[in-house]
C-alpha positions in Angstrom: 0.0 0.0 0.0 1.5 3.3 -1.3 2.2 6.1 1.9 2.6 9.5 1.4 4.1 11.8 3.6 4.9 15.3 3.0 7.4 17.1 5.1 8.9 20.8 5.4 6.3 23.1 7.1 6.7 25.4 9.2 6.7 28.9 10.7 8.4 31.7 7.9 8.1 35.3 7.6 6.9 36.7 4.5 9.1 36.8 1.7 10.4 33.9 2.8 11.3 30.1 1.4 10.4 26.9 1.9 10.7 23.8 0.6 8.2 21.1 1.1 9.1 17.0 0.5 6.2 14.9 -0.4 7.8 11.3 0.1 6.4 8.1 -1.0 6.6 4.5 0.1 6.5 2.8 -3.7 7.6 4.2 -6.9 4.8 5.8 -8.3 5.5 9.7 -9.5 6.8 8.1 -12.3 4.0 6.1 -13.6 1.2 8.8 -12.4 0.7 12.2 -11.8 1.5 14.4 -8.3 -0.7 17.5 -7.2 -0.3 19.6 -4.3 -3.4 20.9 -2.6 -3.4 23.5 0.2 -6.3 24.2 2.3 -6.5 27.6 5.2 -8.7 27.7 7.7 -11.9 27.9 7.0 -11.3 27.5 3.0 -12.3 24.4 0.7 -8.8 22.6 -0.6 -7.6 23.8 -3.5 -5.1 23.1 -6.5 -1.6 24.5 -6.0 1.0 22.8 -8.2 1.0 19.5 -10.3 3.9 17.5 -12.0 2.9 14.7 -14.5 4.6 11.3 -15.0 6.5 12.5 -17.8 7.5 15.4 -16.1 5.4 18.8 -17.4 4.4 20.9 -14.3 1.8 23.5 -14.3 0.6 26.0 -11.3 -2.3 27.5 -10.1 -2.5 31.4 -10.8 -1.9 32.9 -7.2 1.5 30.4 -6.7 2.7 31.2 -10.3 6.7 32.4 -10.9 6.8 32.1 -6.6 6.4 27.7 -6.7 8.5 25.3 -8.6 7.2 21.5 -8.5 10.1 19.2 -9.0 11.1 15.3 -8.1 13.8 13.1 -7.3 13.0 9.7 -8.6 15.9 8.0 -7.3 14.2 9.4 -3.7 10.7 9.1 -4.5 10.1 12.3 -3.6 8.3 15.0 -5.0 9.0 18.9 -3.9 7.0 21.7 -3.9 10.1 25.3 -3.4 8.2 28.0 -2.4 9.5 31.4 -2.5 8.5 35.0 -1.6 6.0 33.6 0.6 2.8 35.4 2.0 0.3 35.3 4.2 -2.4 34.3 2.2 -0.3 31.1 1.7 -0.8 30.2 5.0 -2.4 26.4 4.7 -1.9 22.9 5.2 0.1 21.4 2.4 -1.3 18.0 0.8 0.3 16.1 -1.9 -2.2 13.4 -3.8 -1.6 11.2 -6.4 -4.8 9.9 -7.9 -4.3 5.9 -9.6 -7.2 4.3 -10.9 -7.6 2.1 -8.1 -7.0 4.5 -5.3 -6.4 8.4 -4.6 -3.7 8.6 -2.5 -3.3 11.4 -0.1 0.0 12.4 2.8 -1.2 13.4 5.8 -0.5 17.3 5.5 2.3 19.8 6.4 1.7 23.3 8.1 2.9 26.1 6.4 2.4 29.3 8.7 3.6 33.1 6.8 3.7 35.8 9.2 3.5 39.4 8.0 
């Protein structure tokens, strides 16, 4: 059974960088595609970042020229670099890999921007 866990949250100030890990327990980023989801307080989840098997990525608006999705297959890990950081990106992290058997999903990582 594929596990995801994402890692690299934390408290930042804005303008900042981070750099989240989303880590998985089979070799799968290679064979399907990765999205990061982030959801604030009181918000639905929504779309931040995806990376396809063969590599493309593509970003949502607000996250665009700030995040860069990348991965390490040798790791099995996906990344999410995010720089120039804000408040409003204040959320829990998710990475999710959707397989036609199951939609896998990591457990979350808090990212906190302070102004």
């Amino acid at each position: 059974q594929v596990q995801l866990v994402e890692s690299g949250g934390g408290l930042v100030q804005a303008g900042g960088s981070l750099r989240l890990s989303c880590a998985s327990s089979e070799r799968i980023f290679t064979t399907y595609t990765t999205y990061w989801y982030r959801q604030a307080p009181g918000k639905q989840r929504e779309f931040v970042a995806v990376i396809a098997s063969g590599g493309s990525a593509n970003y949502a608006d607000p996250v665009k020229g700030r995040f860069t999705i990348s991965r390490d297959n040798a790791k099995k890990t996906v990344y999410l670099q995010m720089n120039s950081l804000k408040p409003d990106d204040t959320a829990v992290y998710f990475c999710n890999v959707p397989t036609p058997t199951r939609d896998y999903w990591g457990q979350g990582t808090q990212v906190t921007v302070s102004s």
